[in-house]
C-alpha positions as CSV (number, residue, x, y, z in Angstrom):
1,X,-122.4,133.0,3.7
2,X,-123.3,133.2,7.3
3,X,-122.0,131.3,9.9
4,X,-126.1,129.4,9.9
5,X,-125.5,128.8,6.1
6,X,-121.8,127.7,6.4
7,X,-123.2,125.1,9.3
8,X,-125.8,123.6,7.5
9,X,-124.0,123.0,4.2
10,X,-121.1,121.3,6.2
11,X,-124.1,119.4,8.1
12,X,-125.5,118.2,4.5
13,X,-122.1,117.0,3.6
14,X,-122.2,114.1,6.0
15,X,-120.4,116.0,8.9
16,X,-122.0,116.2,12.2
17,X,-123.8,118.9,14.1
18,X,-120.6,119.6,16.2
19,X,-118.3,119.5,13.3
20,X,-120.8,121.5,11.4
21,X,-120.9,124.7,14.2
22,X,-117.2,124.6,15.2
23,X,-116.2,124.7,11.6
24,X,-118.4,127.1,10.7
25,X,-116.1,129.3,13.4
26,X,-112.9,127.9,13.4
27,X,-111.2,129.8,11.1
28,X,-111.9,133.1,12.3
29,X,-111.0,132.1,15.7
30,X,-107.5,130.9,15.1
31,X,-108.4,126.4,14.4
32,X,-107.6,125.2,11.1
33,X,-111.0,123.8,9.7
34,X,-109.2,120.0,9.2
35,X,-108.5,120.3,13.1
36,X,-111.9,121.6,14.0
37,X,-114.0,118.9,12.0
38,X,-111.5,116.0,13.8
39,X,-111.5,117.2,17.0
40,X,-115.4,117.6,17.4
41,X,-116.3,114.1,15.4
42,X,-116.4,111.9,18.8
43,X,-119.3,114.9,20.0
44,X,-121.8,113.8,17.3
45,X,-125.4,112.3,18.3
46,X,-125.8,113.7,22.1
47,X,-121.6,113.2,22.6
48,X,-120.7,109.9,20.3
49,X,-124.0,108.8,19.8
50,X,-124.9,108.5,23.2
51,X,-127.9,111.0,22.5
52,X,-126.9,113.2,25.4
53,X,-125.8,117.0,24.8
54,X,-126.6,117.7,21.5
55,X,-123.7,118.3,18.9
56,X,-124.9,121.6,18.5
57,X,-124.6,122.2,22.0
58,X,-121.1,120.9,22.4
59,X,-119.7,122.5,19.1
60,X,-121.5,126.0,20.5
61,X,-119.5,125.4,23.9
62,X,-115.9,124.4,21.7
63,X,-116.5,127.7,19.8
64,X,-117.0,130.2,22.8
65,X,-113.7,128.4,24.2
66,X,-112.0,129.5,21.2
67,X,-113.2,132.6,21.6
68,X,-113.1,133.5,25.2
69,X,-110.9,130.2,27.2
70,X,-108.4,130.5,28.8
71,X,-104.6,129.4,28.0
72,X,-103.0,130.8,31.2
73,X,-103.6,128.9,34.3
74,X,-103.6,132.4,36.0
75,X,-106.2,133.8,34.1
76,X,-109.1,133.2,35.6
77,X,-110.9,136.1,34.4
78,X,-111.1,134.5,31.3
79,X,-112.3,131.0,32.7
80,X,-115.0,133.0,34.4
81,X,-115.7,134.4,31.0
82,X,-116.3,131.3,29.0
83,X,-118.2,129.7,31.5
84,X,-120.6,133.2,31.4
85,X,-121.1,132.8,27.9
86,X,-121.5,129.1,27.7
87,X,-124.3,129.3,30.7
88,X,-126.0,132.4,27.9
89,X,-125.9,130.2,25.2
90,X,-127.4,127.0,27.0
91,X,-130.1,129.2,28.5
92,X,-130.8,130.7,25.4
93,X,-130.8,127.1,23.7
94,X,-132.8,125.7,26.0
95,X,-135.8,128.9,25.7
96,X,-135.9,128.4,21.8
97,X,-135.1,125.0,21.6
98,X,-136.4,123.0,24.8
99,X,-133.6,121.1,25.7
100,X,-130.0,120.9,25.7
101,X,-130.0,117.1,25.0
102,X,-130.2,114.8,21.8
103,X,-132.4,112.5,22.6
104,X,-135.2,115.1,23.9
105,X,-134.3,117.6,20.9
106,X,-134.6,114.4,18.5
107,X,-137.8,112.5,20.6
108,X,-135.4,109.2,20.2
109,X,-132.5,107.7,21.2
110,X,-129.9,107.5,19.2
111,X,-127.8,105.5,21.6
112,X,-130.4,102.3,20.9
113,X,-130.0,100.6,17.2
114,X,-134.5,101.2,17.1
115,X,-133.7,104.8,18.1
116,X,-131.3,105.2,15.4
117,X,-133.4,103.4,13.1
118,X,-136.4,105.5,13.9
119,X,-134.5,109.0,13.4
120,X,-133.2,107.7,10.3
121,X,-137.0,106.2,8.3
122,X,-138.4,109.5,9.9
123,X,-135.5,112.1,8.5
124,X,-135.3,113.6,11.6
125,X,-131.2,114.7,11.3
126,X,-132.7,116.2,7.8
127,X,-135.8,117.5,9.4
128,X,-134.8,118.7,12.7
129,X,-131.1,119.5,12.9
130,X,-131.3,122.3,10.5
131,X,-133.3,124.1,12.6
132,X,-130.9,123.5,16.2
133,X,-127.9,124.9,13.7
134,X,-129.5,127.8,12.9
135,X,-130.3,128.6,16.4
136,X,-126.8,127.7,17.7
137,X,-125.2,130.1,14.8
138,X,-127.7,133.0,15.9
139,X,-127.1,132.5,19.8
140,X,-123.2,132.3,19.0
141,X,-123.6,135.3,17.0
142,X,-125.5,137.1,19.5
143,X,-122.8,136.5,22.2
144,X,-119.5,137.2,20.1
């Protein structure tokens, strides 16, 4: 399965967009799949629900840090790194996708119980989502 597929059947199984992305990498980068799905739950709905950047868009950023971050305070070089390929990936985002942020990739707020409500009666996590993973899995691809 690709890394797209792998997303978006975690994202059908109740997980969020964050969870479903950094999962999809985890493994392969050295991060248990348990410890990947806990430590991006609070980045769900635009950073725990607060429809501001999108899960995707956090989960993205979690995986190049895996990839690329730095655990050396001295290595800056790889600090410089990671902040190169997160600024690709959010410019890249942002050309196919419009926007960085939940509540503009949604067209509701999530942080509101009506905005919840609305993306909810309207499917949009089923409807929309979808389509932000597979972006965020071909981007990430692109750039590892």
């Amino acid at each position: 399965m690709s890394h797209a597929e792998v997303a978006q059947a975690t994202f059908k199984q109740h997980y969020n967009c964050a969870q479903a992305v950094l999962s999809a990498y985890a493994q392969e980068l050295g991060m248990e799949r348990g410890q990947a799905l806990r430590v991006a739950t609070g980045f769900g709905g635009g950073m725990g629900r607060l429809a501001a950047t999108c899960g995707v868009v956090t989960g993205a950023f979690m995986v190049l840090g895996l990839k690329y971050g730095m655990i050396d305070s001295a290595d800056q070089a790889s600090k410089e790194k990671t902040y190169a390929a997160v600024q690709a990936f959010a410019q890249e985002f942002r050309a196919r996708c419009g926007s960085l942020d939940c509540r503009d990739l949604l067209g509701v707020d999530l942080s509101t119980p009506d905005g919840l409500a609305i993306a909810r009666d309207q499917q949009l996590f089923d409807r929309r989502c979808p389509i932000y993973l597979q972006a965020a899995a071909e981007i990430l691809d692109d750039l590892l």
